[in-house]
N, C-alpha and C positions, 0 to 999 in steps of 0.2 A: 481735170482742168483746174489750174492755181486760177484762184478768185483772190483778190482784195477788195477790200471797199475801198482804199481808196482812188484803184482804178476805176472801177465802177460811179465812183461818183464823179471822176474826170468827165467820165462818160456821159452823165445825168445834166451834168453843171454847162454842158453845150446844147441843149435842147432849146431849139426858136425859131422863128417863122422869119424870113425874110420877107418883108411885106414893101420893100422899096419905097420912091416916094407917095407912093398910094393913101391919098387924103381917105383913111377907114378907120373912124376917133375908135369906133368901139372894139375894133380889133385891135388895135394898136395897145387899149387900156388893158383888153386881156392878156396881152403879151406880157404888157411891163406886169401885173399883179401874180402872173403865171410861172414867172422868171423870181419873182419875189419869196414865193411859196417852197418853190425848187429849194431856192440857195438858205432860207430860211430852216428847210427841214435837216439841209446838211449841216446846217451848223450846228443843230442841237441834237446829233446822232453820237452815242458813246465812241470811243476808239475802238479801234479795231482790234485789238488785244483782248477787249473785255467781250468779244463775240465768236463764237463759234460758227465755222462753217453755214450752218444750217440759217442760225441767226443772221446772219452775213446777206445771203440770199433775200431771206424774210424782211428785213430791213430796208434792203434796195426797192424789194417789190411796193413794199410800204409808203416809198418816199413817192414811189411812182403812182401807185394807186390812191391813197389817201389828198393828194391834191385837188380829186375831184374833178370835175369839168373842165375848170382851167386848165387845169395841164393836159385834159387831151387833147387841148385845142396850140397846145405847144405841137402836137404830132399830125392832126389834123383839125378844122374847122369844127364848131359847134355843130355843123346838121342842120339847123336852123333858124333865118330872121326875120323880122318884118321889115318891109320895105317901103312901106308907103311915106315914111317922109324922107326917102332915100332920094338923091341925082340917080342918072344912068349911069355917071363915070364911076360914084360910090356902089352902084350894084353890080357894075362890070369888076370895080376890083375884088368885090368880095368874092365873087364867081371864081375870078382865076384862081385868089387863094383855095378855095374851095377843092378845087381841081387839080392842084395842086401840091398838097400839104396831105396827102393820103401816106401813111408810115407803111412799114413792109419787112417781110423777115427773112434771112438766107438761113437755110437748114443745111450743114455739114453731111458728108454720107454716115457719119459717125454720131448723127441726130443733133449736135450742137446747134443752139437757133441764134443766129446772129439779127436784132430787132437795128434796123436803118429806117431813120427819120427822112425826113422829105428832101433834104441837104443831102442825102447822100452820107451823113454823118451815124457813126453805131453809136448806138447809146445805151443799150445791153446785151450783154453775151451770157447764155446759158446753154445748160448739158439738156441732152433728153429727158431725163427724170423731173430738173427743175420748170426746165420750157411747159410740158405737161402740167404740172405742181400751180403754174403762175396762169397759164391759159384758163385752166378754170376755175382758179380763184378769180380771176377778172371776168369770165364769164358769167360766175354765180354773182358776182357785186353789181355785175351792169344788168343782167336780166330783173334783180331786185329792186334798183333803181328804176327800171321799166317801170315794171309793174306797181312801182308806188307813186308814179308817176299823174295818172290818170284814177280819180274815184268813176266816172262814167263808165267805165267798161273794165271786165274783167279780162285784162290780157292775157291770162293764161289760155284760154280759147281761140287767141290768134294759134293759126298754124306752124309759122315762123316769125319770131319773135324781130320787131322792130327795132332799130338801132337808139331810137328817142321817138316820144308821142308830143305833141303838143297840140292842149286843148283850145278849137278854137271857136269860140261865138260867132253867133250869125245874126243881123238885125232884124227888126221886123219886115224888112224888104227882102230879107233874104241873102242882102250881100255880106260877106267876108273881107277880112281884113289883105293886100298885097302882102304877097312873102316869097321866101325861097327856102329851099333844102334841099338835100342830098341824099344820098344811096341807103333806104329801106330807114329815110326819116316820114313819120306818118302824122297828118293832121287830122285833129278827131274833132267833127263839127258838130254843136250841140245850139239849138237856140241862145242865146240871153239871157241867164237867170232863170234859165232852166235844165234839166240834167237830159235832156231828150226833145226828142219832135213824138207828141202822140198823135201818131197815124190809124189810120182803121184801113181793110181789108179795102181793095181796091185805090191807095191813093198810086197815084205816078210823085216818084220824087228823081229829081233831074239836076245833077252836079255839073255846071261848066267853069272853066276858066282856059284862060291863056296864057303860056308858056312864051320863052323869049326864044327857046329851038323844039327842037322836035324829040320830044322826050315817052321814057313810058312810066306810065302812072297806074297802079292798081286801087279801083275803089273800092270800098267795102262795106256792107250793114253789119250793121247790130241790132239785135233786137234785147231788149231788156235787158240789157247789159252783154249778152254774148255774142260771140260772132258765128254769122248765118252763112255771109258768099263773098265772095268777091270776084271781080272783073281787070282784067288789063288791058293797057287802050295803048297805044302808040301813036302819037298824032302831035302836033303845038297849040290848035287849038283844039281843047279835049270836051268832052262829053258825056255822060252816061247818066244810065236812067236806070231806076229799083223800080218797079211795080209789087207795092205793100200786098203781100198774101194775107197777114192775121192782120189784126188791131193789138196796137202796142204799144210802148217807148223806144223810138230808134233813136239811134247814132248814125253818123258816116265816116266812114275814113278815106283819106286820101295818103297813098303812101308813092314816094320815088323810088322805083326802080332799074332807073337807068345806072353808070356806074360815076359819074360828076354830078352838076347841081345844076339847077335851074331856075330861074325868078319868075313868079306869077302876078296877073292883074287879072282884071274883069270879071273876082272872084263870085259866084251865084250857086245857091241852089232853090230850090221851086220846088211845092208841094202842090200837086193840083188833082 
């Protein structure tokens, strides 16, 4: 397969989100800072004379990978926001983006991986060897990002590693903050200024909120940092309850595993 960079970077230099006139300030910021970063990397990448093949590759992956956050949200949404001083029209538009801006690959019979953005637009083309090469290079950077994500829990002891964690406090009432995410984004709830709930040996602890459709959500404990169980619930207004066997420092998580997004309120949990 002839490769250029400077096809490839044709390729790169059209990554973006139509977001139409959808009043969404904070999407809209990460586009333009995202698009910034892009065009910014290409500009300061040598000529293509001075790289080899392999380099060539390496390079692309680099522009793509090394932008971090931002630019996966050129391919798809962050995963995650809070909504509570969102409108409904501001949460509905972020939803559809959401729903919408999921990236996708054609694979060749000849293993060639064609990556298509949300447009319908290619924005990389690679051989078998490279596709391989690039999937787990981005899989070992995003599994590490995971995992340095969150000090409360060691993620290694999840069983299937979450797409993004985010840590979320609870008040002294128990409630949580409104939010939304998407497909195998997880909320890890932890008291206030503290790294755990210490529970003893017979507490009931009971997770509810409400969803804006009917989605499935997996809960899950920790106990001192590891992961114990989890449960999956399918429902819009959800529920579940741990009954504490030891005494401990727990965690809870709440993870989406429907395959779009979904907005929450009426966020609780109860130790009793």
């Amino acid at each position: 397969m002839e490769l250029k960079l400077s096809d490839m970077m044709d390729q790169v230099k059209d990554v973006q989100i139509d977001i139409g006139e959808k009043d969404v300030a904070s999407v809209e910021r990460i586009k333009e800072e995202t698009m910034k970063k892009i065009h910014n990397t290409k500009a300061h990448l040598p000529t293509a004379g001075k790289f080899s093949r392999v380099g060539v590759i390496a390079a692309v992956i680099a522009a793509i990978l090394c932008v971090t956050a931002a630019a996966t949200v050129a391919v798809k949404w962050g995963g995650f926001a809070f909504t509570g001083s969102m409108s409904a029209a501001e949460i509905e538009a972020l939803l559809n983006d959401a729903e919408r801006t999921a990236s996708r690959k054609l694979v060749e019979r000849d293993g060639t991986v064609h990556y298509i953005d949300a447009d319908n637009k290619e924005i990389l083309v690679l051989s078998a060897d490279e596709a391989k090469a690039y999937e787990q290079k981005r899989q070992e950077e995003h599994a590490l990002s995971v995992a340095e994500s969150t000090s409360l829990v060691d993620v290694c002891t999840i069983p299937f590693m979450p797409n993004l964690i985010t840590e979320m406090a609870v008040d002294d009432d128990g409630r949580f903050a409104d939010f939304a995410f998407g497909n195998a984004s997880m909320i890890l709830l932890h008291p206030a200024r503290k790294d755990g709930f210490d529970l003893m040996a017979g507490d009931i602890v009971t997770i509810t909120l409400i969803a804006n459709d009917s989605c499935i959500l997996e809960f899950g404990e920790f106990k001192n940092g590891e992961f114990i169980r989890a449960e999956a619930v399918t429902a819009q207004q959800h529920s579940c309850t741990f009954e504490i066997e030891e005494a401990g420092t727990y965690c809870f998580s709440v993870e989406y595993c429907s395959s779009d997004a979904s907005s929450f309120t009426n966020c609780m949990i109860t130790v009793e």
